[in-house]
C-alpha positions in Angstrom: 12.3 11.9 -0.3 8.6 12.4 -1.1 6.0 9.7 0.1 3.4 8.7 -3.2 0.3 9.2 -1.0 -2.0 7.7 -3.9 -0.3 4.3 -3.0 -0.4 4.1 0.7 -3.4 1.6 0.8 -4.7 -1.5 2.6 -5.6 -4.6 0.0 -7.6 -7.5 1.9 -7.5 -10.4 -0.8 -10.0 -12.9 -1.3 -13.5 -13.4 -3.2 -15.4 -10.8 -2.6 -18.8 -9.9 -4.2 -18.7 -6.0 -4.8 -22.5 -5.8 -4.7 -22.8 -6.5 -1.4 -19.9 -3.7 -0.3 -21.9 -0.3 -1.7 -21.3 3.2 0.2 -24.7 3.3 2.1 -24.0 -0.3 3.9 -20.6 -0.1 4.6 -21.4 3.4 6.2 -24.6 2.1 8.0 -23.3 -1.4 9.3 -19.5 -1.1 9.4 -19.4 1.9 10.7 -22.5 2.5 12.1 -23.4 6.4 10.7 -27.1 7.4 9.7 -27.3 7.1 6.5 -29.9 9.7 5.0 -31.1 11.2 1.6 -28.0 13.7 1.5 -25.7 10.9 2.3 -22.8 12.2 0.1 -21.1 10.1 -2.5 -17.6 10.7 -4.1 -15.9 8.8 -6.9 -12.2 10.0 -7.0 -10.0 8.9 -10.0 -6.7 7.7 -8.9 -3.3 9.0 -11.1 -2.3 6.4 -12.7 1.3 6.2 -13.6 4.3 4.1 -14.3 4.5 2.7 -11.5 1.7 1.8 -10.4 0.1 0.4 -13.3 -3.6 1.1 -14.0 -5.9 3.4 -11.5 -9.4 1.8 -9.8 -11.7 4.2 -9.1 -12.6 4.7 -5.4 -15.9 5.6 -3.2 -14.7 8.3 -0.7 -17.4 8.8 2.2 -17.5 9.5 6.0 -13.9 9.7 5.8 -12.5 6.7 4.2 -12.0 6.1 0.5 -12.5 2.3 -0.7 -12.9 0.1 -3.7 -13.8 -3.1 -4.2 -13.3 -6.0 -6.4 -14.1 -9.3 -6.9 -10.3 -10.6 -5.7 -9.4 -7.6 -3.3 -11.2 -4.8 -1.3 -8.5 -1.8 -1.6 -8.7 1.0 1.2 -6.9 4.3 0.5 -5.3 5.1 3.8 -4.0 8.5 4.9 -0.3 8.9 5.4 0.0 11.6 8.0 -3.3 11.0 9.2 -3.2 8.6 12.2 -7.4 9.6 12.8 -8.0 8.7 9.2 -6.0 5.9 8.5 -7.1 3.9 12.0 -10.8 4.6 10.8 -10.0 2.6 7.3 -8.2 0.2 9.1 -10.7 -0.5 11.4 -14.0 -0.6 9.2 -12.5 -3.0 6.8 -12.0 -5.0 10.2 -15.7 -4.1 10.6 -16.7 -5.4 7.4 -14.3 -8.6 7.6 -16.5 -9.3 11.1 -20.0 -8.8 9.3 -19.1 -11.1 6.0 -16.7 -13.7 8.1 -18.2 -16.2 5.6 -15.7 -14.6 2.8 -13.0 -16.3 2.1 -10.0 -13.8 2.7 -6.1 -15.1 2.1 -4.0 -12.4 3.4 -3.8 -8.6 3.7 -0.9 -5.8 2.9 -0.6 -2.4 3.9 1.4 -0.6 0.9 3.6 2.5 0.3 5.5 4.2 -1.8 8.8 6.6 -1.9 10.3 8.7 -4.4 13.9 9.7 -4.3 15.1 12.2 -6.9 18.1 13.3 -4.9 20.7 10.5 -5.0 23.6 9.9 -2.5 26.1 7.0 -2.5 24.7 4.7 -0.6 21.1 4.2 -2.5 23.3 4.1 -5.7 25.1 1.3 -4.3 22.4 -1.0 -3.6 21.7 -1.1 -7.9 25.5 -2.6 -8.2 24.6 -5.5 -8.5 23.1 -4.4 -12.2 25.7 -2.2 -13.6 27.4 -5.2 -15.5 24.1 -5.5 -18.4 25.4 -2.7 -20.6 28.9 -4.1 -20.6 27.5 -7.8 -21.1 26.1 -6.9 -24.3 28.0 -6.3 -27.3 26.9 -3.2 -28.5 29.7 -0.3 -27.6 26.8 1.9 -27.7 24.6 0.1 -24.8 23.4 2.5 -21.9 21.9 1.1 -18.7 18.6 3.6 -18.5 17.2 1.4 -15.6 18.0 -0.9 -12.7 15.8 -2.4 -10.2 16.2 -4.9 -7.0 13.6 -7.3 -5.0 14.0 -8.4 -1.4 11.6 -9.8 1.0 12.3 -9.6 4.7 9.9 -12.3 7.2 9.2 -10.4 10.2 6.8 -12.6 12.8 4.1 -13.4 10.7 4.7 -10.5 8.4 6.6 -10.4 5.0 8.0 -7.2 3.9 8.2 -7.0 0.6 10.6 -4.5 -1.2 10.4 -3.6 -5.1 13.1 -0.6 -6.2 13.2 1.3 -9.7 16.1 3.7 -10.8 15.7 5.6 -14.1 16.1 8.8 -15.1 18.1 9.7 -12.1 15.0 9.2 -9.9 14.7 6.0 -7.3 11.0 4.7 -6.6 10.9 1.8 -3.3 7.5 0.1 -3.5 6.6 -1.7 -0.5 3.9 -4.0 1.2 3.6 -5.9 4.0 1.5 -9.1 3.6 0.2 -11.0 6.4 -1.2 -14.3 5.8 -4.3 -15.8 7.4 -6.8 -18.2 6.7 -10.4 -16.4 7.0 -11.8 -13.1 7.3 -12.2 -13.7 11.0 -8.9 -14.4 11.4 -8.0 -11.3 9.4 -10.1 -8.9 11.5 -8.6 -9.8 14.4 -4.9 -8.7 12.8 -6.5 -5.6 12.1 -7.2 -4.9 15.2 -3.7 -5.1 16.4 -3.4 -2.0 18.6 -1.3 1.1 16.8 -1.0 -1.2 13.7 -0.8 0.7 11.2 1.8 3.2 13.2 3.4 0.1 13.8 3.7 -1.1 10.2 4.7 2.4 8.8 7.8 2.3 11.6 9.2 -1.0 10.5 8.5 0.8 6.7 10.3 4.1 7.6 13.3 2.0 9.0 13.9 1.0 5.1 13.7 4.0 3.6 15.3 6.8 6.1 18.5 4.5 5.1 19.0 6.9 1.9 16.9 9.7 3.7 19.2 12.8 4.0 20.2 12.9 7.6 18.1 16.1 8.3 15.1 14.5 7.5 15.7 10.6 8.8 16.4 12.3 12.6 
């Protein structure tokens, strides 16, 4: 199992005007750095691929990488980086606190996992597909890809679980939304103590299911 680092993100939803969000203010009010003529700027390029659908460019700078939107402020987060991930965690609740006038509906941490080495019990969980290429009435059909959904409400969480297996190769997507009704409301969420280390845990518990034993211990 590989984690799909360019997908391990925090999306706060809600109408947002972009303008306001550049590089030098989110550095100088959010997180409260000098922000000086050599204050360095990085757009990075997402991969986009299959599964993901279309890349948004990001604006990496004093350590946390973000793009915004009209509808959603995205934050690339850093998987094996508790440091790193915490600090985009906590300046979008930074931000959140400084524009509490936005209206914000929810939040979701997201991740992604790759298997490419199969074992019997991932397989299993795509059974419920395997009748399609014997429902249709060509002898020639071949099933070339299955998928499953499942949402699981955990407290105020949901946990949202997308699969895809083709090509001998098993993606899980998942995110876990939390409602709330302002960006106040929101902020405080975020600063839940070890949240994000708390959220990859319940995330983890999915995935090391099919993990090979070595590496689920």
């Amino acid at each position: 199992m590989r984690v799909l680092e360019e997908s391990v993100n925090l999306v706060i939803a809600g109408a947002w005007n972009p303008a306001i969000l550049s590089p030098n203010w989110i550095a100088e009010k959010a997180m409260h750095r000098q922000v000086g003529a050599n204050f360095q700027v990085q757009v990075e390029l997402p991969i986009a691929n299959l599964n993901f659908g279309s890349a948004r460019p990001r604006l990496a700078f004093e350590g946390i990488s973000v793009a915004a939107e009209p509808h959603a402020v995205t934050f690339r987060l850093a998987y094996d980086d508790a440091d790193l991930a915490n600090l985009g965690v906590t300046t979008a609740a930074n931000i959140l606190d400084l524009l509490s006038h936005t209206p914000v509906s929810g939040f979701g941490f997201n991740f992604a996992f790759e298997f490419d080495e199969m074992n019997p019990a991932l397989i299993d969980t795509f059974r419920g597909t395997a009748f399609l290429a014997d429902a249709i009435q060509d002898e020639d059909a071949t099933l070339v890809q299955q998928g499953w959904l499942g949402t699981v409400r955990s407290g105020q969480r949901l946990i949202n679980v997308a699969t895809k297996y083709e090509a001998n190769t098993v993606v899980f997507n998942i995110n876990v939304h939390t409602e709330v009704a302002s960006a106040s409301a929101a902020a405080a969420a975020l600063r839940t103590e070890n949240l994000f280390a708390n959220i990859k845990e319940q995330v983890l518990g999915v995935v090391n299911r099919f993990n090979n034993p070595q590496e689920a211990a």
